[in-house]
N, C-alpha and C positions, 0 to 999 in steps of 0.2 A: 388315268391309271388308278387312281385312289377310289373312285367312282367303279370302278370294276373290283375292286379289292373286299367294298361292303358288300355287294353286290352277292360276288362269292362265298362269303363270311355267313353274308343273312341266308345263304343256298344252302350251305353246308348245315348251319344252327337247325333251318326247318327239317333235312334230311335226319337232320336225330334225333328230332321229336317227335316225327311224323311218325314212329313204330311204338313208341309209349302213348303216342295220344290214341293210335288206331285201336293200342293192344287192348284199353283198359272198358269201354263199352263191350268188347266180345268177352269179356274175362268177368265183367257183370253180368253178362247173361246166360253164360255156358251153366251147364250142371256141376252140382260140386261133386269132387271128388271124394266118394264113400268107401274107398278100398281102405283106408285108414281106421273105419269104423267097424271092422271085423274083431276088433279087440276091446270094443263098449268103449273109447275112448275117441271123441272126438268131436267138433266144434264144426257147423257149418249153418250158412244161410240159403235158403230157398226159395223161390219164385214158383213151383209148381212140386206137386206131390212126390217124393221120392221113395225107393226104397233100397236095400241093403242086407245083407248076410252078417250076424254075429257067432263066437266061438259058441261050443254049446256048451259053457260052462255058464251061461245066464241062465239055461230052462227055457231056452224057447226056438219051437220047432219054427222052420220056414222063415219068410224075408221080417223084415223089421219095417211098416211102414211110414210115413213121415208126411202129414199135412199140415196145411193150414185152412181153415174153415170157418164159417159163421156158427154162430151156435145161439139160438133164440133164447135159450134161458137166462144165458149170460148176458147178452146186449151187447155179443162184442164179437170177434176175432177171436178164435184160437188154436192155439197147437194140436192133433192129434196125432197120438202114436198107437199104431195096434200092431199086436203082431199072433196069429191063432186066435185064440178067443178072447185073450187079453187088452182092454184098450184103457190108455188115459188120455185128459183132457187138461189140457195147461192153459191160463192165463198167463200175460206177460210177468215175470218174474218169480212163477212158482217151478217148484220140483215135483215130480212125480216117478213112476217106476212098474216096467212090467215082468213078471218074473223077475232075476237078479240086476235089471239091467236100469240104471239110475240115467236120470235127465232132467234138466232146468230148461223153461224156457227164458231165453236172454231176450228179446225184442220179436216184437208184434207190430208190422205199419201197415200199411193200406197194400203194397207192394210184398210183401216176405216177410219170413219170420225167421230170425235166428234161433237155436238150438247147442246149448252143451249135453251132450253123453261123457260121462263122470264115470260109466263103470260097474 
């Protein structure tokens, strides 16, 4: 009886974990959510190039777009954002800005790069 008892216990333990362990690989690899970023405010990290719509109180027409790249001058990784004929180029832990529209890059890996928009 006791033997049946863990048995259920260790069934039930795995069945609750088994939806957080699954959840958390697809929740790193999904796209981030940029509907948040319609207001120049917002914080995400990327695996492949993104893009997105801001108010147009920043001055800038069409999508906002959002990579990461090699860049041979630099020797390294970086951020780029363009959006119309404006583009900037971030190293890890700088800020830059197109039109009204402000951004820090937070981290740069082999993998993705994070991104604050400040606004």
């Amino acid at each position: 009886m006791h033997r049946k008892a863990l048995t259920a216990l260790s069934l039930a333990c795995a069945l609750l974990a088994a939806p957080a362990l699954a959840a958390s690989p697809a929740a790193a690899a999904a796209r981030p959510s940029l509907r948040g970023c319609y207001d120049g405010k917002c914080k995400f990290t990327f695996t492949k190039p993104v893009k997105f719509r801001v108010a147009k109180k920043y001055g800038l027409s069409g999508w906002v777009h959002v990579a990461k790249e090699y860049n041979e001058m630099a020797g390294a990784d970086v951020i780029v954002v363009w959006s119309g004929g404006s583009t900037a180029y971030l190293g890890e832990g700088t800020s830059g800005g197109i039109g009204e529209l402000d951004f820090r890059a937070l981290s740069i890996t082999g993998r993705g790069a994070t991104i604050r928009f400040t606004g």
